[in-house]
SEROPA-266121 format. One record per residue: residue number from 0; residue in three letters; z, y, x of N, C-alpha, C, CB in turn. Coordinates in Angstrom, 2 decimals, always signed. Glycine has a CB too. Example, Ala and Ser with C-alpha at 12.3 -4.5 7.8 and 13.67 -1.06 7.14 Angstrom:
2
REC    nr   rest       n.w       n.v       n.u      ca.w      ca.v      ca.u       c.w       c.v       c.u      cb.w      cb.v      cb.u
REC     0    ala     +7.80     -5.69    +13.19     +7.80     -4.50    +12.30     +7.80     -3.30    +13.20     +9.05     -4.47    +11.31
REC     1    ser     +7.08     -2.25    +12.85     +7.14     -1.06    +13.67     +7.87     +0.03    +12.90     +5.72     -0.60    +14.08
This chain:
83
REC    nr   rest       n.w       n.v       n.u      ca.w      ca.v      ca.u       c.w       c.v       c.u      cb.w      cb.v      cb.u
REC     0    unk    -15.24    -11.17     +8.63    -13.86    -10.97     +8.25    -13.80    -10.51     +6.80    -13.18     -9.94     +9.18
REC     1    unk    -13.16    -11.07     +6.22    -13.04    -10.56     +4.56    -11.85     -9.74     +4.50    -12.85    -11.86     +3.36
REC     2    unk    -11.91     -9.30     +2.67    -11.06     -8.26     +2.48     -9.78     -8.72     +3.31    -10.81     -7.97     +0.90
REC     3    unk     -8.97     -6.97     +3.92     -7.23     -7.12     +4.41     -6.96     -6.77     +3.51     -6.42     -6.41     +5.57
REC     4    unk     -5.45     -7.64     +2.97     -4.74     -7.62     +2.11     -3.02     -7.49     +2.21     -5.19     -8.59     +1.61
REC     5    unk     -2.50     -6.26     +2.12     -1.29     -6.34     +2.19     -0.20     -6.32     +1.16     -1.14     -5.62     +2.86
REC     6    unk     +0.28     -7.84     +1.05     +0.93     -8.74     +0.51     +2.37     -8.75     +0.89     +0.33     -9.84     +0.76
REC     7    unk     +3.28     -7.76     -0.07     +2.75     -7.39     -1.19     +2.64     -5.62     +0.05     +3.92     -7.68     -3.02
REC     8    unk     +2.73     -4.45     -0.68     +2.45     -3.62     +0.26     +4.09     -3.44     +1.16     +1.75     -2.19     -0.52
REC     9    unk     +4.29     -2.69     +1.89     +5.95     -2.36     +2.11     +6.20     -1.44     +1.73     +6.57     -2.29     +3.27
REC    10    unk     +7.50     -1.35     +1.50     +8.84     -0.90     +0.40     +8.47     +0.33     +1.03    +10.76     -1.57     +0.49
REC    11    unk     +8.68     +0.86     +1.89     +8.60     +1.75     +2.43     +7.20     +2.96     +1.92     +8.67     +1.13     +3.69
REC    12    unk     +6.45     +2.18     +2.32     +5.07     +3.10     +2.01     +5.04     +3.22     +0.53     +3.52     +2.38     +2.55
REC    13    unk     +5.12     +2.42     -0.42     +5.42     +2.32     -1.97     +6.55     +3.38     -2.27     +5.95     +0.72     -2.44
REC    14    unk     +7.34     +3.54     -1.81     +8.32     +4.64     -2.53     +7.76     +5.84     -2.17     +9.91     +4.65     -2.08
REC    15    unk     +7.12     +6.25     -0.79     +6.62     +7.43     -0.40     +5.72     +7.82     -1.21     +6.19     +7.46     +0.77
REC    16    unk     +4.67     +6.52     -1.49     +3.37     +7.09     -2.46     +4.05     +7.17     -4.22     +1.71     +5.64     -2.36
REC    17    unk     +5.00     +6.67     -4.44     +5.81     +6.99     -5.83     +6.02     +8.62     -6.32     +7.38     +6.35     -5.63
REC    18    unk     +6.61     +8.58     -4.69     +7.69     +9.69     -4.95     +6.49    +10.89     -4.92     +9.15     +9.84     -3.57
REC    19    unk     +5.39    +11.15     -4.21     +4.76    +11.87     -3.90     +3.71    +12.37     -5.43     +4.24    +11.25     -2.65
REC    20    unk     +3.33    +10.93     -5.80     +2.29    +10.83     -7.07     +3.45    +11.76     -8.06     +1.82     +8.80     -7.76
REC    21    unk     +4.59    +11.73     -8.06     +5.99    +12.04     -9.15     +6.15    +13.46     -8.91     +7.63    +11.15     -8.76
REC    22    unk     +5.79    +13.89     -7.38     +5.79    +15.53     -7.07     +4.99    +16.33     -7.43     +5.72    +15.87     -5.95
REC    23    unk     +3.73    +15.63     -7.68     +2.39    +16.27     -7.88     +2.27    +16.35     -9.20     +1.20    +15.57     -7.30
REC    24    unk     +3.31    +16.00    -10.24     +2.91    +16.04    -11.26     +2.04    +14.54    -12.13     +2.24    +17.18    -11.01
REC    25    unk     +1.56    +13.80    -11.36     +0.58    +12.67    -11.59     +0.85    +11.91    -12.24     +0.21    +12.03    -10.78
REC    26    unk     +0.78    +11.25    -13.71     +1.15    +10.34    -14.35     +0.93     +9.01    -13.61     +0.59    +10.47    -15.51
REC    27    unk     +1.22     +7.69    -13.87     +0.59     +6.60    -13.01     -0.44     +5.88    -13.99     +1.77     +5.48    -12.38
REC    28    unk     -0.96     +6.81    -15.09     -2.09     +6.29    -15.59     -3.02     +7.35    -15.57     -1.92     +5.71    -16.86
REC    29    unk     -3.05     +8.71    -14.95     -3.25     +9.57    -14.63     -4.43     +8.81    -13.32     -1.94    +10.39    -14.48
REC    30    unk     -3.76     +8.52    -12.41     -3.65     +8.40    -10.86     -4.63     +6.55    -11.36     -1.35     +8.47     -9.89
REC    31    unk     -4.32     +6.13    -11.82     -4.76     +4.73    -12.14     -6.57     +5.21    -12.79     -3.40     +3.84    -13.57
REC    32    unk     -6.83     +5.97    -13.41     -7.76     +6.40    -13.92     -8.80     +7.01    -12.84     -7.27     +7.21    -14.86
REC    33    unk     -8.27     +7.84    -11.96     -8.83     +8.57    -11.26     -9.07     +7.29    -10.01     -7.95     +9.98    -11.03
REC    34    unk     -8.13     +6.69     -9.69     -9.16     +5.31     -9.12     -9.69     +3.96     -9.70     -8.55     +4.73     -8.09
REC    35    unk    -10.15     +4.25    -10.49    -10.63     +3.40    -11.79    -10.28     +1.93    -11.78    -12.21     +3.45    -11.94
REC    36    unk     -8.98     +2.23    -11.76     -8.24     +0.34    -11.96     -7.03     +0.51    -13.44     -6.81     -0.33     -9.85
REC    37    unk     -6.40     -0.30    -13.56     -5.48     +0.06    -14.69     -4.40     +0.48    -14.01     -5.11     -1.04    -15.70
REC    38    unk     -3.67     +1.03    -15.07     -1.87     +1.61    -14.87     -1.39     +0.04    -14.46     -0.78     +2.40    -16.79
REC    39    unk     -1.73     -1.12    -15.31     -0.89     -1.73    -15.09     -0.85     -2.68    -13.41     -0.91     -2.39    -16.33
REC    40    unk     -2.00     -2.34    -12.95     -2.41     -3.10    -11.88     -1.86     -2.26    -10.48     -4.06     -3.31    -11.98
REC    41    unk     -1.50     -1.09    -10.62     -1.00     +0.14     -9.80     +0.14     -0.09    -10.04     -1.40     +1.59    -10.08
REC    42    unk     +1.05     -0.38    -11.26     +2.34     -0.59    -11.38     +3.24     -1.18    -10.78     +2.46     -0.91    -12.11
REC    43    unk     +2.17     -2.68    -10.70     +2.36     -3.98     -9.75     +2.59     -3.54     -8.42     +1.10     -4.97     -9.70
REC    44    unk     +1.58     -2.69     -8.08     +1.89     -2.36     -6.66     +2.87     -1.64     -6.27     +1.01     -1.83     -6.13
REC    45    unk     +2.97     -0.04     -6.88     +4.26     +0.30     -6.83     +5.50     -0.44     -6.89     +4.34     +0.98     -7.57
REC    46    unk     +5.53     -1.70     -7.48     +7.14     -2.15     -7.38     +6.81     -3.51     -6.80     +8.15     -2.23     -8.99
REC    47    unk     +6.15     -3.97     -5.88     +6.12     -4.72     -4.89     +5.77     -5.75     -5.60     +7.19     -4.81     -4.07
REC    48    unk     +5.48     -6.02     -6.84     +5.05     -7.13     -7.43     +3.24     -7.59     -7.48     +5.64     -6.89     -8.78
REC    49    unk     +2.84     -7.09     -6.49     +1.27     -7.58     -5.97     +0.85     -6.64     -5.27     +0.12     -7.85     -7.03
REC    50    unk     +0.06     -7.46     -3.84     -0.34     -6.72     -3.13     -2.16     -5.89     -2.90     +0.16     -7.44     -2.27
REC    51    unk     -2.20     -5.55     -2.18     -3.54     -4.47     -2.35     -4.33     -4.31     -1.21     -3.14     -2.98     -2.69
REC    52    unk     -5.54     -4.20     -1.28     -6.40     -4.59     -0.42     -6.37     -3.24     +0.53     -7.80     -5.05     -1.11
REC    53    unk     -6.48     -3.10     +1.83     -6.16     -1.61     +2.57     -7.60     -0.91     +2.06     -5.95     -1.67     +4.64
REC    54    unk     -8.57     -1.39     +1.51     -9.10     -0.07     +1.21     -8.93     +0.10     -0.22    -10.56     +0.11     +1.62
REC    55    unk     -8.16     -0.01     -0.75     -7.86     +0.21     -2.12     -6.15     +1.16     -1.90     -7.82     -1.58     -3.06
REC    56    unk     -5.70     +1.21     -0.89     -4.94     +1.46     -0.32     -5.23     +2.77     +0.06     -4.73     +0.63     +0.42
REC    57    unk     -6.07     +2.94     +0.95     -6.63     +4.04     +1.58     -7.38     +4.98     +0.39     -7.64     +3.50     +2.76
REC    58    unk     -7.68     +4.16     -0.20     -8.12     +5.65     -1.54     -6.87     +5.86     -2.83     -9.99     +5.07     -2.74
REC    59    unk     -5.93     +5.24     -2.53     -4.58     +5.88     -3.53     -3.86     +6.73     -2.35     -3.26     +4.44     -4.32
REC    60    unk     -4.34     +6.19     -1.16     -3.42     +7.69     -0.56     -4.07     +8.82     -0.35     -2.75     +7.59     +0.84
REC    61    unk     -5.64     +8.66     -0.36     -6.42     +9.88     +0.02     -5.98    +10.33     -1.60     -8.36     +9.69     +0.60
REC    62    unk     -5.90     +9.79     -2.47     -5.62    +10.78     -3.47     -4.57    +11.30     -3.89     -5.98    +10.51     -4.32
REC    63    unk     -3.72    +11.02     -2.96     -2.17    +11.67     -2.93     -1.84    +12.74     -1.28     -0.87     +9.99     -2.96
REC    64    unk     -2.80    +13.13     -0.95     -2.96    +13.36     +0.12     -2.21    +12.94     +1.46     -3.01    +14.31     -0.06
REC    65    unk     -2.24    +11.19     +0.94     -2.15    +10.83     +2.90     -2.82     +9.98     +3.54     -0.89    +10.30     +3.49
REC    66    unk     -2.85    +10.11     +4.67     -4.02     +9.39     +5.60     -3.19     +7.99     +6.04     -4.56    +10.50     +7.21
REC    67    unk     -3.58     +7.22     +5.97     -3.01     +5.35     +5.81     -3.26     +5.40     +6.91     -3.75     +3.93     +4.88
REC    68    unk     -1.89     +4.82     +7.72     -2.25     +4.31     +8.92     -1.31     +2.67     +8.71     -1.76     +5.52    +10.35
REC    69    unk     -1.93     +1.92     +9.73     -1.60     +0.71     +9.72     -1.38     +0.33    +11.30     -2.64     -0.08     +8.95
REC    70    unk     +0.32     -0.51    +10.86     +0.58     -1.16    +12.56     +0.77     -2.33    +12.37     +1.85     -0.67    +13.53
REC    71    unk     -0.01     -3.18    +13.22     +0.22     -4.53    +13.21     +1.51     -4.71    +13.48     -0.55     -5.24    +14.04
REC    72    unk     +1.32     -5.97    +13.23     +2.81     -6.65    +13.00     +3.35     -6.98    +14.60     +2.68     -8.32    +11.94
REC    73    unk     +4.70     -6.72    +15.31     +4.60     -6.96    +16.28     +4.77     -8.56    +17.16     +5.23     -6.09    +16.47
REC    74    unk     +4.56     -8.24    +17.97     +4.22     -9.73    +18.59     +5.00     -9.67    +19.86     +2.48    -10.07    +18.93
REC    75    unk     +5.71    -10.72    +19.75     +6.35    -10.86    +21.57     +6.38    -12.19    +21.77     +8.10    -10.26    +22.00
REC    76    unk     +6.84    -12.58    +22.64     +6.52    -13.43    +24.06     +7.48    -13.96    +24.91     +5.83    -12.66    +24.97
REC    77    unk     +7.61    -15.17    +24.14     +9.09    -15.54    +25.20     +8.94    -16.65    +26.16    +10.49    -16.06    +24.29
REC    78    unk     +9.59    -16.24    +27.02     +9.18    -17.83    +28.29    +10.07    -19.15    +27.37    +10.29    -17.58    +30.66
REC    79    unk     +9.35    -19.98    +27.90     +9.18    -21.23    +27.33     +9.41    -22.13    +28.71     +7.66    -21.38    +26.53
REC    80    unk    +11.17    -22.81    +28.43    +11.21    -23.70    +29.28    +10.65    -24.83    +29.65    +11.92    -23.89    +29.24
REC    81    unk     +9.86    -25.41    +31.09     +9.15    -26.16    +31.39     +9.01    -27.51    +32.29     +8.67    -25.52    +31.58
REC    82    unk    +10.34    -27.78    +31.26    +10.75    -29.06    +31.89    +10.09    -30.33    +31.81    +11.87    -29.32    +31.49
């Protein structure tokens, strides 16, 4: 199985890790440094304009202190007429 990639990340988790990096004081070249990628490649992600591999994921939130959890996407099941 190769890298998971979430394309782009959701809106949701992106504003939380914004708002949080913005509480702490953290520049986003600050925070870009300390996981050794560029500002501008973190930027992208923050505003939904490219997505990020979950373990690249999982170490911008361990460094904002949160633990990444991930839910698949849901799946349902519909009867299918069988005429």
């Amino acid at each position: 199985m190769g890298i998971q990639r979430l394309s782009p990340v959701p809106k949701r988790a992106r504003e939380r890790m914004r708002r949080r990096r913005k509480k702490m004081g953290i520049s986003l070249a600050a925070l870009a440094d300390r996981l050794g990628t560029s500002n501008v490649n973190l930027s992208r992600i923050e505003n939904g304009l490219r997505g990020s591999s979950v373990k690249d994921l999982r170490r911008w939130g361990h460094a904002l202190g949160f633990k990444l959890k991930i839910y698949p996407p849901k799946v349902s099941f519909h009867r299918r007429d069988t005429k």
